[in-house]
C-alpha positions in Angstrom: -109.5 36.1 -23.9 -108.6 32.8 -26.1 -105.0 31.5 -24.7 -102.0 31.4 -27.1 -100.7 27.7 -27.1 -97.2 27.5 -27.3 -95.5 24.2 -28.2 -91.7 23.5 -27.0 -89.9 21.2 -29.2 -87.0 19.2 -27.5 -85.0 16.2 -27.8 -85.1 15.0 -24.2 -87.0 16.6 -21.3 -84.3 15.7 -18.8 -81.8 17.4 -16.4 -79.8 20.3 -17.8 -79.7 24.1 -18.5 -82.0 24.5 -21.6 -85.1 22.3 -20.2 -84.7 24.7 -16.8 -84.8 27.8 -19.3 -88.0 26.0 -20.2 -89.9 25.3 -16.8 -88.6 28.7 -16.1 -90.8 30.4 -19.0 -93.4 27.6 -18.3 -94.0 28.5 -14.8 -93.6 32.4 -15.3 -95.3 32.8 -18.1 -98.9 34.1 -17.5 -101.2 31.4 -17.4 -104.2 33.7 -18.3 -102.5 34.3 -21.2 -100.5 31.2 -22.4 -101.2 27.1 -22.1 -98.4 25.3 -23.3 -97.4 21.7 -24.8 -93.7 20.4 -24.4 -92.8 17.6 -26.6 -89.6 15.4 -26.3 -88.5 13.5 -29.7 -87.0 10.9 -27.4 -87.9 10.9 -24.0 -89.7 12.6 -21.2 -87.5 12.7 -17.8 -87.9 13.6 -14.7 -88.1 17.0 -14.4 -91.6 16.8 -15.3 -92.2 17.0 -11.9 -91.3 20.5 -11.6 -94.5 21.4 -13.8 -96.7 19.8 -11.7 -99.9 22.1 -11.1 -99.3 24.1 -14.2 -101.4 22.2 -17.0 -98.7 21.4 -19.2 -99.0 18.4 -21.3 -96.3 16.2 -22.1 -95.5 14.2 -25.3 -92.8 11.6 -25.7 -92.0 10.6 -29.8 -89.7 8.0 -28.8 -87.1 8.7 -32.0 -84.5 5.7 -32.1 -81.0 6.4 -32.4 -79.8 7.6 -35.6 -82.0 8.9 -38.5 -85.7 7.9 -37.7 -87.0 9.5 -40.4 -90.4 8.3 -39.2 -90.3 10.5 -35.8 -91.0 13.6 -37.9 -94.0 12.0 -39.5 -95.5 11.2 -35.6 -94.5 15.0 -34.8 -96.6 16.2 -38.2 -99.5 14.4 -36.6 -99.2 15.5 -33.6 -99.1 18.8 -34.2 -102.4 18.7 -36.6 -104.2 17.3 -33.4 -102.9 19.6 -31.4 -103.2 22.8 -33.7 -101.0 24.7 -31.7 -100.4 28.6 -32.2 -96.4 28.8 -31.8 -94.1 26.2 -32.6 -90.4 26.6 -30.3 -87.9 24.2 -31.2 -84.9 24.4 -29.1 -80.8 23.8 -30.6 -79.9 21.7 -33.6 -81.3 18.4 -32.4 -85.4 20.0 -33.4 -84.4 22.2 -36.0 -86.0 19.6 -38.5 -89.3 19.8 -36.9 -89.4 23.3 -38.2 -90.4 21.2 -41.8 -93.5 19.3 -40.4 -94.7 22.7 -38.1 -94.7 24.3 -41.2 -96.9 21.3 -43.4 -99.3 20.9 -40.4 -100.0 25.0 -40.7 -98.4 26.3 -37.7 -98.7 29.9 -37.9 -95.8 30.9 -35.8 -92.7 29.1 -35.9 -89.5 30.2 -33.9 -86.2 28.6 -32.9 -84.2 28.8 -30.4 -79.7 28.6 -30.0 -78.7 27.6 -26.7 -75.1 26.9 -27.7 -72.9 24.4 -29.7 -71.9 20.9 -28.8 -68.3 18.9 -28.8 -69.0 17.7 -32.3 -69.3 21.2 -33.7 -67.5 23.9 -30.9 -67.0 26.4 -33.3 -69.9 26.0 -35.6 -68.3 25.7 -38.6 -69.9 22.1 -39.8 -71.1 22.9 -43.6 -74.1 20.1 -42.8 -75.1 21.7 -40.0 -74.8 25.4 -41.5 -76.5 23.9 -44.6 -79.5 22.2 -42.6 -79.8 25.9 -40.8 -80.2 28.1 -44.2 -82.4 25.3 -45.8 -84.8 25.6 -43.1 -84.2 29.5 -42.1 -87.2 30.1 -44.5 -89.8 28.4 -42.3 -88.4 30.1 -39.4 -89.9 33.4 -38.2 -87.3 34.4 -36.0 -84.5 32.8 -34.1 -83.6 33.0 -30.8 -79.8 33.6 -29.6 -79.0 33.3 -25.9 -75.7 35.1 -26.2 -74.2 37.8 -28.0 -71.6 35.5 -29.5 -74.3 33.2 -30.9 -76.2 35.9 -32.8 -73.2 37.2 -34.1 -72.6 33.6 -35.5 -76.4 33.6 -36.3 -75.9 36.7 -38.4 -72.5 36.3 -39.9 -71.2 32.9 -41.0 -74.8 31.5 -41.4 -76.3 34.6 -43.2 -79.5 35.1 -40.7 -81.3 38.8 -41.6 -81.0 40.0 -38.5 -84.1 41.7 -38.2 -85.0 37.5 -37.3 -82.8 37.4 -35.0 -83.6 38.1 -31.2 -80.8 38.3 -28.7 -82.6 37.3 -25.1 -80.1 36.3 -22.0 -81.0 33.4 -19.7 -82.0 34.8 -16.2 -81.7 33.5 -12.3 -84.1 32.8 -9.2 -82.9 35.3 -7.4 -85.0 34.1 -4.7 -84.2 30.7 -4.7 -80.4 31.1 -5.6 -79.5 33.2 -2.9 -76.7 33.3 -0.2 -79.6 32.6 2.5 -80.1 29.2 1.0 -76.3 27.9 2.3 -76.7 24.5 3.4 -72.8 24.0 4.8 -73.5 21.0 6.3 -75.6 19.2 3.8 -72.6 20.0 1.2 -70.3 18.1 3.5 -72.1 15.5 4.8 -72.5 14.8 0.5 -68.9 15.7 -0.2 -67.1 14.1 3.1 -65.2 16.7 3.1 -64.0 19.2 5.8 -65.7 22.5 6.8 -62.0 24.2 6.7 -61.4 22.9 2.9 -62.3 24.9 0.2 -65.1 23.6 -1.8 -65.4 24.0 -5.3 -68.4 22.3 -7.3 -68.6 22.0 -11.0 -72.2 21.3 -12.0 -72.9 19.9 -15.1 -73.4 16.7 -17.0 -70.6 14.7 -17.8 -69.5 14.6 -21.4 -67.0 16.1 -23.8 -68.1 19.8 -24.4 -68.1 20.8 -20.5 -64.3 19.4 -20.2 -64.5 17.8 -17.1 -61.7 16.0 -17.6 -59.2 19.0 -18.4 -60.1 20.3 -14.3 -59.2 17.3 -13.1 -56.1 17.6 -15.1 -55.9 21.0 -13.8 -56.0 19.9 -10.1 -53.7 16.7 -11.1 -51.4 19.6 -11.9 -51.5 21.6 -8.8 -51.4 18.8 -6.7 -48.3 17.6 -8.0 -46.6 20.7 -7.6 -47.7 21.2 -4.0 -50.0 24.2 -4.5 -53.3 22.6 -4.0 -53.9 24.0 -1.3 -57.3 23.5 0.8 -58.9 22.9 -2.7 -61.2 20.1 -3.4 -63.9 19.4 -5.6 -67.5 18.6 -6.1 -68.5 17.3 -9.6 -72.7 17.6 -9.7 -74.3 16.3 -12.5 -74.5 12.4 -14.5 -73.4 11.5 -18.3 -71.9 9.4 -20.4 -67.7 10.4 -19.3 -68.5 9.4 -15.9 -66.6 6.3 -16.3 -64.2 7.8 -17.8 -63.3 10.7 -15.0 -63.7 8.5 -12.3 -60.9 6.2 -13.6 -58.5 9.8 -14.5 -59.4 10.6 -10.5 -58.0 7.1 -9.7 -55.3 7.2 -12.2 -54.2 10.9 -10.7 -54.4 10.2 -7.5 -57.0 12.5 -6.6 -59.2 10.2 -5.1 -59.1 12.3 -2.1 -59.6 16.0 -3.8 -62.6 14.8 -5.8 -66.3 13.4 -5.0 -69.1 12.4 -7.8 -72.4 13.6 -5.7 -74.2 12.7 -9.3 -77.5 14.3 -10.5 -79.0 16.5 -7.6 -82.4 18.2 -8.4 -82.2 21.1 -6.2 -78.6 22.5 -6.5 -79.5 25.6 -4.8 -78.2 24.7 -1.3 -75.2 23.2 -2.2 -74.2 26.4 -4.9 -74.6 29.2 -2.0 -72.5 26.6 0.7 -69.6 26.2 -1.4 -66.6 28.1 -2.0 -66.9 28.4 -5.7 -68.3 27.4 -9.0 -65.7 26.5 -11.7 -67.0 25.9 -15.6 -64.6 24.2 -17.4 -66.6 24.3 -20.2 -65.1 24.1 -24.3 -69.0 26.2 -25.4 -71.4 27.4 -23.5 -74.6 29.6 -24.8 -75.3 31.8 -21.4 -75.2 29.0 -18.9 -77.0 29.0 -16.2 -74.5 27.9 -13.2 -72.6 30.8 -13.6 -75.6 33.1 -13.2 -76.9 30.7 -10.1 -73.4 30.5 -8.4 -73.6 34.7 -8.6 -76.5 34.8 -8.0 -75.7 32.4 -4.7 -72.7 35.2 -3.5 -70.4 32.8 -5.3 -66.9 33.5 -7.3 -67.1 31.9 -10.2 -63.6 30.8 -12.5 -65.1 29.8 -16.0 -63.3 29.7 -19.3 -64.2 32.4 -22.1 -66.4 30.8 -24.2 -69.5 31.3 -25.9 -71.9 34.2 -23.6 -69.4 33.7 -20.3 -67.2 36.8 -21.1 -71.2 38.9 -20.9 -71.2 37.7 -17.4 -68.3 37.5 -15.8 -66.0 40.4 -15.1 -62.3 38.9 -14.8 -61.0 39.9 -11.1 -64.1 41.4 -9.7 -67.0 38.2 -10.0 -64.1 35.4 -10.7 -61.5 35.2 -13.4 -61.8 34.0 -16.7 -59.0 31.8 -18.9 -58.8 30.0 -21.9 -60.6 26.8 -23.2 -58.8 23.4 -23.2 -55.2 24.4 -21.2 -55.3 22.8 -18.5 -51.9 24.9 -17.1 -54.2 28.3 -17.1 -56.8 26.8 -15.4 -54.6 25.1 -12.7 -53.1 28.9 -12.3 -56.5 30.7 -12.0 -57.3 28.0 -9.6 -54.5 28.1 -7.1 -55.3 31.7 -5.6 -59.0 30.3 -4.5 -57.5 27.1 -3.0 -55.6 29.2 -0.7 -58.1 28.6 2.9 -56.9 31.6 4.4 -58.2 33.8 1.5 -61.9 33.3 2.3 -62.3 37.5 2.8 -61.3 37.5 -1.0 -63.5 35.1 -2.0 -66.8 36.6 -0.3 -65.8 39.8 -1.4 -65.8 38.5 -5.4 -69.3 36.4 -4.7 -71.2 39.5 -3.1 -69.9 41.2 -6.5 -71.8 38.4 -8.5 -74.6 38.9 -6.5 -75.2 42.6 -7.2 -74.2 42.2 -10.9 -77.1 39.1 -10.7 -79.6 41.0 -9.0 -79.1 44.3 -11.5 -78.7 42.5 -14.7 -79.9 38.8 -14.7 -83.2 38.3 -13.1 -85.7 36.1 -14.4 -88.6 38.9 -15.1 -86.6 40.6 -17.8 -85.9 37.0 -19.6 -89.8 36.3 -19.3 -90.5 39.7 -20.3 -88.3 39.2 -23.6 -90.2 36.2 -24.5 -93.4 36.9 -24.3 -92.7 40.1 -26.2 -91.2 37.4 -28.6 -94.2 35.5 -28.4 -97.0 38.0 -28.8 
């Protein structure tokens, strides 16, 4: 039987949630069944090295910043050499390569919503709405990663939404998992106590995952004396790093916060700490939520984007508003409290069974392929 080639469309293969959604369906998906091709219209990072073994090939198109008209032109040729059968392109960044997939004849031609950036939180930009209708056409069917997105998808935008295909990211159960605690590692990173309570927020540093509002949060609770045994572990690299290491100086947390930067296997460090907290302003269905409950792990998140599908409010976590940093410094306070630990395991093995039940990896995969057949 002839493998179906698949092609993923990105703009960096780097660090973050969508590209792990990718080595996810990379890895899982049959290989008797599927080859696949994953080209980046800048760069190709690190996390190639996660694919290792599975016969994927990589392609870096090297688009400059700004409008390089010309990087669509080396994605039409590549795509005519490598005549694959499905083209995936993955959030607004690709979406124009839908135009040259279409003049290089590839038959199938999906893309994919993983959520909505700073410059465009609601996803009400006309450009952006325009540039999505123009080229809805070419597209054969969309994928949403949350309910809220293809509600958006089908609503303001005007999607039919027999296109439209609703599929949830999933967890490693196996490799999230409460087993996995590495205590000490976290605290010979953090240099922080084994009594404290640790809370990491993973994620890369820039505007839309509001990094800066926590610390605002914990500036807050601090200065009132409720802090607490509360301290925090920001995971992840980006452009605000700068920026939130002087507001910790500035704040005077230089004591309550560490910067472990990028760490490529999380795992160890999600199921040893105390809790996950996602600041975020949008989010599609993101995956550290899912990997801290997965990991036995409460989780305090704001109610944005697919959160409120995963999170119930008082039994996995609690869930609060975007942007007010008072409400966040409230939900906070209860987990800073060290003597509440029973609470907090009792929330995290809650997430765990509501992973394990709903969220696992084969029904994602499953959805796909059914998506890609």
């Amino acid at each position: 039987m002839r493998r179906r080639h698949l092609c993923h469309l990105v703009y960096r293969f780097d660090v973050g949630g969508l590209e792990s959604v990718l080595v996810e369906l990379m890895q899982r998906l049959p290989a008797e069944r599927y080859r696949h091709s994953l080209v980046a219209l800048t760069e190709v990072g690190v996390l190639q090295q996660r694919l290792q073994g599975y016969g994927v090939a990589f392609y870096a198109l090297h688009k400059q910043p700004g409008k390089d008209l010309a990087v669509w032109w080396r994605l039409y040729r590549l795509l005519r050499q490598l005549r694959p059968d499905l083209l995936h392109s993955c959030n607004l960044a690709t979406i124009e390569g839908q135009l040259p997939a279409f003049l290089a004849g590839v038959p199938r031609r999906i893309h994919a919503e993983h959520g909505r950036d700073s410059y465009d939180l609601d996803g009400s930009n006309r450009k952006y709405r325009w540039l999505r209708r123009l080229l809805n056409p070419l597209i054969h069917h969309w994928v949403a990663v949350s309910g809220e997105l293809h509600d958006w998808l089908a609503g303001p935008l005007k999607i039919q939404p027999a296109k439209i295909v609703t599929i949830a990211n999933g967890v490693d159960l196996e490799r999230f998992h409460p087993a996995r605690a590495d205590r000490a590692q976290l605290l010979a990173k953090s240099g922080f106590a084994d009594e404290q309570v640790i809370a990491l927020c993973v994620g890369r540093l820039w505007p839309v995952k509001d990094q800066a509002n926590l610390l605002t949060a914990l500036a807050l609770l601090q200065q009132q004396g409720r802090l607490g045994g509360l301290r925090l572990v920001l995971v992840g690299d980006g452009p605000q790093r700068g920026a939130l290491e002087q507001q910790v100086s500035a704040s005077g947390l230089a004591t309550v916060v560490r910067f472990l930067g990028t760490q490529f296997d999380v795992a160890p460090l999600m199921a040893a700490a105390d809790l996950l907290v996602l600041p975020s302003l949008a989010e599609g269905t993101p995956l550290t939520v899912l990997e801290a409950m997965a990991c036995g792990v409460p989780v305090v998140a704001t109610a944005v984007g697919g959160v409120p599908a995963l999170l119930q409010a008082g039994q996995q976590g609690a869930l609060l508003p975007p942007g007010d940093a008072p409400a966040l410094a409230e939900a906070l306070q209860p987990y800073g409290v060290v003597s509440a630990k029973a609470w907090r395991r009792a929330q995290g093995a809650q997430g765990r069974a509501r992973a394990e039940a709903q969220f696992g990896w084969a029904r994602t995969v499953a959805a796909y392929e059914g998506l890609f057949q």
